[in-house]
Backbone bond lengths (Angstrom), bond angles and torsions (degrees), N, CA, C in turn:
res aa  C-N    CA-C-N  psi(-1)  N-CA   C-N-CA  omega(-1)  CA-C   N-CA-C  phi
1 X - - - 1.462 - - 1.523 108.97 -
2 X 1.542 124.26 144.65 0.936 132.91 -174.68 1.229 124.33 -73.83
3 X 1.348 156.57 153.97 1.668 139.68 103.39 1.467 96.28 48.36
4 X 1.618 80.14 -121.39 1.576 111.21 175.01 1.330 112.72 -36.74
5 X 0.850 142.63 -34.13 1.883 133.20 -177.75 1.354 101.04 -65.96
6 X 1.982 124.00 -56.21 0.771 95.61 158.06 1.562 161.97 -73.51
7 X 0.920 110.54 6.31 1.420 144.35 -156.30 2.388 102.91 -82.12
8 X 1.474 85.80 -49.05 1.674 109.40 175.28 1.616 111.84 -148.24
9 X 1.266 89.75 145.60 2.005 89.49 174.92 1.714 88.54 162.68
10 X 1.584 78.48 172.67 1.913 90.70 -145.03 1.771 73.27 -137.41
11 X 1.390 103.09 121.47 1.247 120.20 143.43 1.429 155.76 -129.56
12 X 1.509 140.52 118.28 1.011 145.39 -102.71 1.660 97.48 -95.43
13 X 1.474 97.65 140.44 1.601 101.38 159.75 1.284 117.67 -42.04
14 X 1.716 121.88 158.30 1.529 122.57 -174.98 1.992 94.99 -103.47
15 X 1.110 113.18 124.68 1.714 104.43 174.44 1.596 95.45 -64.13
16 X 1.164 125.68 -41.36 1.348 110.94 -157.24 1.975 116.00 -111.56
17 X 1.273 122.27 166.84 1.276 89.62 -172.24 1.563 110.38 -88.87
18 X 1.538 119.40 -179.31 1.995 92.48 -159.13 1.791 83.46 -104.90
19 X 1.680 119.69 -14.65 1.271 107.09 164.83 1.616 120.48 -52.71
20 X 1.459 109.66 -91.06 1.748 107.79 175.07 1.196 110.93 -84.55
21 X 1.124 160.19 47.55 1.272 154.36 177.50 1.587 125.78 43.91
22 X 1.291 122.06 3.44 1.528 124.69 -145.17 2.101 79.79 -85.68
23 X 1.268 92.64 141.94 1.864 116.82 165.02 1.644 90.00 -51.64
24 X 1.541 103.46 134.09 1.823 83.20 150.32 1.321 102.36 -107.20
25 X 1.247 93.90 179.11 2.152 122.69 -163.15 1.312 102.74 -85.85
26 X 0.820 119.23 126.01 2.217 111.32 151.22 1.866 111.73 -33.15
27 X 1.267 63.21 114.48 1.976 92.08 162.18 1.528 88.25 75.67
28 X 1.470 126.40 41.11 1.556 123.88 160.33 1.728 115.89 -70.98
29 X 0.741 132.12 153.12 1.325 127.77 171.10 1.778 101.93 -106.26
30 X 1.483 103.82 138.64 1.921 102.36 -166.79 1.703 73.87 -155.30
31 X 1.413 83.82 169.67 1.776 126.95 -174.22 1.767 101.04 -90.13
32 X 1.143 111.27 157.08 1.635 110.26 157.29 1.714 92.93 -134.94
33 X 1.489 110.49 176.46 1.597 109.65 -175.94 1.850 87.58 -156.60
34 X 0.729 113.65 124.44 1.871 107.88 176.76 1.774 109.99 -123.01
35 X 1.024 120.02 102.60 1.481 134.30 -176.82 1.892 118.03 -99.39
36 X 1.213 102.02 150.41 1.487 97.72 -166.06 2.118 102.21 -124.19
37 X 1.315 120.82 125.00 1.311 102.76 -154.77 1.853 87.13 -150.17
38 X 1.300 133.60 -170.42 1.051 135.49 -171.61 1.309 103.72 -62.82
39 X 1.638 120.03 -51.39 1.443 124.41 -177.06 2.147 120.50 -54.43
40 X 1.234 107.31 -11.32 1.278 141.41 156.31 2.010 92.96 114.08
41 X 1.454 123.22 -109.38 1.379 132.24 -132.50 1.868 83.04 -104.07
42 X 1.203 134.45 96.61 1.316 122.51 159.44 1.457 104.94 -68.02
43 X 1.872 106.09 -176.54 1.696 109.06 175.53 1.794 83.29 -161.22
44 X 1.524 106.38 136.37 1.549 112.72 170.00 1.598 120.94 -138.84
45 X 1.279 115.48 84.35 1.417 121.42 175.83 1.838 123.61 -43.65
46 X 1.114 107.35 134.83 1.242 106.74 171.39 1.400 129.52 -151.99
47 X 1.689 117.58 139.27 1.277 104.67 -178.53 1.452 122.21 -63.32
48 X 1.554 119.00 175.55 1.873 107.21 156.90 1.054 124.37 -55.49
49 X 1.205 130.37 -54.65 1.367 124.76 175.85 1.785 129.09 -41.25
50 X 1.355 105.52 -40.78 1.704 116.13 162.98 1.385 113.46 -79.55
51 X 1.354 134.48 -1.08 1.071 110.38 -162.20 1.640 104.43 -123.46
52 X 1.611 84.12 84.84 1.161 91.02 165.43 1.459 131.17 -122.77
53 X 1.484 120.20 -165.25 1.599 121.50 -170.15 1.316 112.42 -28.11
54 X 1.460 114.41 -53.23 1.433 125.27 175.64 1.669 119.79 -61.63
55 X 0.896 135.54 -41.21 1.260 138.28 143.33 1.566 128.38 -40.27
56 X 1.214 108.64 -49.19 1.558 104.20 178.57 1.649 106.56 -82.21
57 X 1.535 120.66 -29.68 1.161 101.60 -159.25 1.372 120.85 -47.92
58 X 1.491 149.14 -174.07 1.494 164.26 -159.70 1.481 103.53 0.95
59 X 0.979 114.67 45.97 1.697 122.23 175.44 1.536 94.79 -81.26
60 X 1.537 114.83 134.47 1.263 111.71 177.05 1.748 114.20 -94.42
61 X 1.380 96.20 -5.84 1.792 94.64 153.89 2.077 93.71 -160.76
62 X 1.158 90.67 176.17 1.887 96.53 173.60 1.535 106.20 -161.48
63 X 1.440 133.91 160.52 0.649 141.04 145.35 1.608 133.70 -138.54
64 X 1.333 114.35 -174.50 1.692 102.93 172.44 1.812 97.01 -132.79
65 X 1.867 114.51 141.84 1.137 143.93 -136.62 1.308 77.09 -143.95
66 X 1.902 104.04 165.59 1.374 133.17 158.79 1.241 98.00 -116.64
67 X 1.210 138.49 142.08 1.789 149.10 150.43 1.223 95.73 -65.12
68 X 1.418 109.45 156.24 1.191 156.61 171.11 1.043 132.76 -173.06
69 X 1.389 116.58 123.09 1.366 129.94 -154.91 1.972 96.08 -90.32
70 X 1.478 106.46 124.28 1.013 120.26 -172.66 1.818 128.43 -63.82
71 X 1.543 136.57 107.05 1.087 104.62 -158.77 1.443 114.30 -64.78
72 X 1.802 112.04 176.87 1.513 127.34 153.12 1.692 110.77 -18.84
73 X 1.367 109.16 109.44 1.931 97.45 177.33 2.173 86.05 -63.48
74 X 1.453 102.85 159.68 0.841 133.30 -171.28 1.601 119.31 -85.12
75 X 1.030 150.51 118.64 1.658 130.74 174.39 2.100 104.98 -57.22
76 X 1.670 81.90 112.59 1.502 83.84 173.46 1.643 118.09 -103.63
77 X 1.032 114.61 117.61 1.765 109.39 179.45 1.685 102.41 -73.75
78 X 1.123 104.53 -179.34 1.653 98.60 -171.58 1.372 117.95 -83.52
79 X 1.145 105.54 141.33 1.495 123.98 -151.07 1.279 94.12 -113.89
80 X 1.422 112.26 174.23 1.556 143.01 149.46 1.432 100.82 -61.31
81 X 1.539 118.47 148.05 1.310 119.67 155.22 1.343 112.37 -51.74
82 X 1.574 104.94 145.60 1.767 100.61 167.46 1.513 91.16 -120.33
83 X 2.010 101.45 159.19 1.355 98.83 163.44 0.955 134.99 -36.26
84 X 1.808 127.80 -59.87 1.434 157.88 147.89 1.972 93.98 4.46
85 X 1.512 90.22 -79.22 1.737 112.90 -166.64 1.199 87.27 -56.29
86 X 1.130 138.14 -83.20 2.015 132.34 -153.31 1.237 98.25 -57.28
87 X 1.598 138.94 -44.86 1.636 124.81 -174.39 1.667 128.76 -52.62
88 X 1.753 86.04 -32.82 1.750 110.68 174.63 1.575 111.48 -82.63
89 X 1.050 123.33 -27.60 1.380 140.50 174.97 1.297 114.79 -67.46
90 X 1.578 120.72 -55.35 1.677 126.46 -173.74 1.771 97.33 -82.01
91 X 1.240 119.23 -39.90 1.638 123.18 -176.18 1.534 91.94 -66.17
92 X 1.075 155.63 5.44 1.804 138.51 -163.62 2.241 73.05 -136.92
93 X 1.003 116.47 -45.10 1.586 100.28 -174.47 1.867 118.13 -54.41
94 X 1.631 100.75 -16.81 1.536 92.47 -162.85 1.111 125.18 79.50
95 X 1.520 137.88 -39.18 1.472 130.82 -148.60 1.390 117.28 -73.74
96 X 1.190 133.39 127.78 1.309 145.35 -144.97 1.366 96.26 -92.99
97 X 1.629 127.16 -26.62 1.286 114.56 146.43 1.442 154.24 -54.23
98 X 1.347 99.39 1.50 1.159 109.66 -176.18 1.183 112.94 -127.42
99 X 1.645 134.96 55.94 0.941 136.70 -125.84 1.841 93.33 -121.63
100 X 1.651 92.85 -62.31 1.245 111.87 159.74 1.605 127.97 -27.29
101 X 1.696 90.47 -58.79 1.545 105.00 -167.00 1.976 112.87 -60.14
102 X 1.687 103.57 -33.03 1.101 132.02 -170.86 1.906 101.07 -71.83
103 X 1.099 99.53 -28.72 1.642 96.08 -179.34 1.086 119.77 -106.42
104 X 1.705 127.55 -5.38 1.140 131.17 157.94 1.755 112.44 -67.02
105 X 1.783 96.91 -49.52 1.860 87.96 176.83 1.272 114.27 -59.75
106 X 1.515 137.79 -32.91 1.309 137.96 -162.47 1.634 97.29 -64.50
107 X 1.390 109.49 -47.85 1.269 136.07 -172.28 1.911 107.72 -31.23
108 X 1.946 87.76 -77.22 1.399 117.37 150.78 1.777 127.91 -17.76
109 X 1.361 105.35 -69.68 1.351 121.24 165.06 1.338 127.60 -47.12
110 X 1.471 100.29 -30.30 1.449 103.20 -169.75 2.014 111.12 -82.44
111 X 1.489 82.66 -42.23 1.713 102.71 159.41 1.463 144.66 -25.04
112 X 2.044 79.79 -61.52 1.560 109.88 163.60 1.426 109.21 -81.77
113 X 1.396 139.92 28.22 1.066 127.75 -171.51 1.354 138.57 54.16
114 X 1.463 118.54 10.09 1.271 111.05 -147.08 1.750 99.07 -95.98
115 X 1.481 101.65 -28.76 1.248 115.36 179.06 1.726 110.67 -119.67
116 X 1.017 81.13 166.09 1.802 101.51 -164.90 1.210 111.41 -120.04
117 X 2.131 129.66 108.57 1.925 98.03 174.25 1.322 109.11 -75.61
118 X 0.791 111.92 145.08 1.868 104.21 166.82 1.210 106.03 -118.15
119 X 1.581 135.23 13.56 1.259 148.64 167.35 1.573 147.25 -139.05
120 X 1.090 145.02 139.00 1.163 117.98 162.67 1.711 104.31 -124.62
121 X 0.905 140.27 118.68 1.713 139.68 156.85 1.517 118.88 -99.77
122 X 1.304 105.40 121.86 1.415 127.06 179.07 1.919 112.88 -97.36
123 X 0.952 95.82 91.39 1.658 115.16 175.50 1.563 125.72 -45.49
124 X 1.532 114.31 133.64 1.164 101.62 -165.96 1.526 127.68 -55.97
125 X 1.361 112.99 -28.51 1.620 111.22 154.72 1.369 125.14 -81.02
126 X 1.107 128.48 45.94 1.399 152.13 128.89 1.746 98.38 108.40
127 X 1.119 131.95 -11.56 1.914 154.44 -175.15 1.898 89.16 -52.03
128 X 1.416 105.92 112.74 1.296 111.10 174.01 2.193 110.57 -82.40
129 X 0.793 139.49 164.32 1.682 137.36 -173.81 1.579 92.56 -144.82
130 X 1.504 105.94 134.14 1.312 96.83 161.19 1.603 95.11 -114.82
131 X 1.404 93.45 166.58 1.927 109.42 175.26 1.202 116.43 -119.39
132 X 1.136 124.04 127.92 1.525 128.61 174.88 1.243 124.34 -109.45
133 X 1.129 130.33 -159.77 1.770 132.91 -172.35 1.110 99.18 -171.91
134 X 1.538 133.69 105.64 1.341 124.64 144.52 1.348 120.91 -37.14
135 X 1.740 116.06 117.69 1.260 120.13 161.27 1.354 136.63 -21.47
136 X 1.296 85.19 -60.02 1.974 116.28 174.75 0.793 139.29 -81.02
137 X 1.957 127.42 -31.40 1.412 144.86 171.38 1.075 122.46 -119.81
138 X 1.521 119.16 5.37 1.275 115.92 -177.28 1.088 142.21 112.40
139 X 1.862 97.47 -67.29 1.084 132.26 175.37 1.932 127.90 -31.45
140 X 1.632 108.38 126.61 1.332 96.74 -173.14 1.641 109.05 -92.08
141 X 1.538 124.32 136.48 1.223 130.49 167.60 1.423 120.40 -85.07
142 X 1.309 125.83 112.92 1.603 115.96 176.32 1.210 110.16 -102.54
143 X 1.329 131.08 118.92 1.563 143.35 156.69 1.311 128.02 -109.90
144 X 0.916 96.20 134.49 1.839 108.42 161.40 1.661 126.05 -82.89
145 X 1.198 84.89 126.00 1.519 101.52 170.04 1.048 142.44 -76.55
146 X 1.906 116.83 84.03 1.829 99.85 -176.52 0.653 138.29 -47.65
147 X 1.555 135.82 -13.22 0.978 132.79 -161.42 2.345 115.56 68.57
148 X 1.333 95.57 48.48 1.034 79.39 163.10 1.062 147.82 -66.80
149 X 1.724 138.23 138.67 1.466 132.33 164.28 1.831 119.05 -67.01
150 X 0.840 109.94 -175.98 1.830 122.03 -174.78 1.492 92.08 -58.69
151 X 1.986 97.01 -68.94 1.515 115.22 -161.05 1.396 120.34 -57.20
152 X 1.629 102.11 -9.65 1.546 107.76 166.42 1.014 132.61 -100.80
153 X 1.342 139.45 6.32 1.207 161.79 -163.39 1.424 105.35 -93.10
154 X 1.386 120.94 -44.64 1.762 116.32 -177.54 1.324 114.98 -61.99
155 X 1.718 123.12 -41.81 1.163 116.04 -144.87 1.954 82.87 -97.38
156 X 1.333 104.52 -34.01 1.239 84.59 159.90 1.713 157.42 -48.99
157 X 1.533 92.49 -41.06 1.293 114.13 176.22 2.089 102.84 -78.35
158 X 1.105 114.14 -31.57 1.461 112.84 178.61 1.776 116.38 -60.25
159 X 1.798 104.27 -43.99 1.495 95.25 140.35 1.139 166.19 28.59
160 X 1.564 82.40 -118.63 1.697 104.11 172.05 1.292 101.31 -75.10
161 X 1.697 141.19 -33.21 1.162 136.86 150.83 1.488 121.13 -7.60
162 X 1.643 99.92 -80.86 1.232 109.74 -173.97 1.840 117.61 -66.60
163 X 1.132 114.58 -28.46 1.866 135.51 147.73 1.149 99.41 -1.42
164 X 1.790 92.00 -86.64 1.448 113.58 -161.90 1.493 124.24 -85.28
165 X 1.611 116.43 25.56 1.531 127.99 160.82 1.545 99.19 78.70
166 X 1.431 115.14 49.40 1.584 126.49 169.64 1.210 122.67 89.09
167 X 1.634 117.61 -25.41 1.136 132.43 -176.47 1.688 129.23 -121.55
168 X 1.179 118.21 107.74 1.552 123.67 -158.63 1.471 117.14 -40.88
169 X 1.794 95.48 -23.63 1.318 90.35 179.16 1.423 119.35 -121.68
170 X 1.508 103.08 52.32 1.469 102.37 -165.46 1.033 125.22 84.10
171 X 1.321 140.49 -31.86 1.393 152.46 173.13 1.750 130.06 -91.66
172 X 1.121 106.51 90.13 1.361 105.42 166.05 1.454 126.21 7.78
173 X 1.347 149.00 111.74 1.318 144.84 -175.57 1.374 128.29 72.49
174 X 1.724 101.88 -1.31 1.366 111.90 -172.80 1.492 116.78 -73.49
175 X 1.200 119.10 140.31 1.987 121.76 -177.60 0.888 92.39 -43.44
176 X 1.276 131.58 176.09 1.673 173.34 146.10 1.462 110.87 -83.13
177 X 1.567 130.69 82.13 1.220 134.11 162.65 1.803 115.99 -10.46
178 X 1.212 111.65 112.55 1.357 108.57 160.29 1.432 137.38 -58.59
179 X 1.194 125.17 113.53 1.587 117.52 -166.54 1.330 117.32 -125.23
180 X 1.475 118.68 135.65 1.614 114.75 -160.14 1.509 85.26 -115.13
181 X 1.748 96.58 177.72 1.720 96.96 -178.73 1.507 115.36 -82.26
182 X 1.626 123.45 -19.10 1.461 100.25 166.83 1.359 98.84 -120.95
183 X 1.652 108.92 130.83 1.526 126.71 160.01 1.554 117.48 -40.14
184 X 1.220 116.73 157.28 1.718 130.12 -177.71 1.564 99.95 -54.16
185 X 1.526 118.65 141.98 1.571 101.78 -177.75 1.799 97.89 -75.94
186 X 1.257 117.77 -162.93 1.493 114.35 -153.31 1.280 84.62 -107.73
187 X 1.862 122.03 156.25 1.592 143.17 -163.21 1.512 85.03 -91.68
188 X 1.167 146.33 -70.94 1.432 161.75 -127.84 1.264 88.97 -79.18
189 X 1.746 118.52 174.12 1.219 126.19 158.13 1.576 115.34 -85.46
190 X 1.079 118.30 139.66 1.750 140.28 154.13 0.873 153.33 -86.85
191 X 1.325 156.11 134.70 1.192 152.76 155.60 1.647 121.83 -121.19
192 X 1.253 107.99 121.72 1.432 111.57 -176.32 1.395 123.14 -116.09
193 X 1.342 114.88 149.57 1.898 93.13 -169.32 2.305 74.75 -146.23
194 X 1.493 82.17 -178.04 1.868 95.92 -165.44 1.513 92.09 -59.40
195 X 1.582 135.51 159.96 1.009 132.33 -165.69 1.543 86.33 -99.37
196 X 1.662 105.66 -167.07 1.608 110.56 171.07 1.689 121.03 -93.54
């Protein structure tokens, strides 16, 4: 695994739990456990019933989620970029230049609600990660944090502006999300331990 892979990457909710295997239900309440190991960022879903002492122990973060079963994707004709689409788009490119750009949309997302941190891990060479949760799919987002300053934030955010076809949120004329240097702390419960 790369740098950059570890650096950001999106990993997917488990449908089933990885203790007994059972599907969970819509609107289940389950565990997540996110571990960091040679293979880089694992992710291990679990119902209540499995999730116990033995399960959570040396989790390098965990939390607890509601399921929801994701609707029918939709037939989309071609669209405007959306934040959503360019965040998944630049995170699958790798480019270490776009590192910034990638943590302003997460940033964004998180704003719009769409994502959730339920983490922060600070790495043993000092590299802060934030963690997210798709609202809707589950799915965990891992980013790194440049550490932006104030004075960097405009030309950044002008950007992803121009990215997303004038409008931050995809839409033509649309504002530019305001973004401060620390994100909302996370709604869900947490647990955080020293990162790797």
């Amino acid at each position: 695994m790369t740098t950059q892979q570890q650096e950001w990457n999106i990993k997917e909710r488990g449908e089933t739990c990885q203790g007994c295997s059972k599907p969970f239900g819509d609107e289940e309440p389950f565990f997540s456990r996110l571990d960091f190991g040679a293979e880089g960022y694992t992710r291990r879903d679990y119902c209540t019933v499995c999730w116990t002492d033995a399960a959570r122990r040396g989790a390098l973060s965990s939390w607890k989620s509601i399921f929801k079963v994701p609707p029918p994707p939709a037939p989309e004709p071609l669209q405007k970029e959306t934040a959503e689409s360019l965040l998944r788009k630049l995170m699958e490119s790798e480019d270490p230049a776009k590192l910034n750009t990638i943590y302003i949309l997460a940033v964004m997302l998180e704003r719009k609600r769409l994502l959730v941190e339920q983490d922060v891990q600070v790495r043993e060479d000092g590299v802060k990660v934030r963690v997210y949760e798709h609202r809707k799919t589950g799915e965990t987002f891992i980013v790194k944090d440049p550490g932006l300053k104030l004075s960097e934030l405009t030309s950044v955010q002008e950007e992803v502006v121009a990215m997303l076809g004038g409008g931050a949120n995809g839409d033509p004329g649309g504002d530019p999300m305001p973004v401060q240097e620390s994100p909302a702390p996370p709604e869900n419960e947490t647990t955080s331990h020293a990162g790797p």
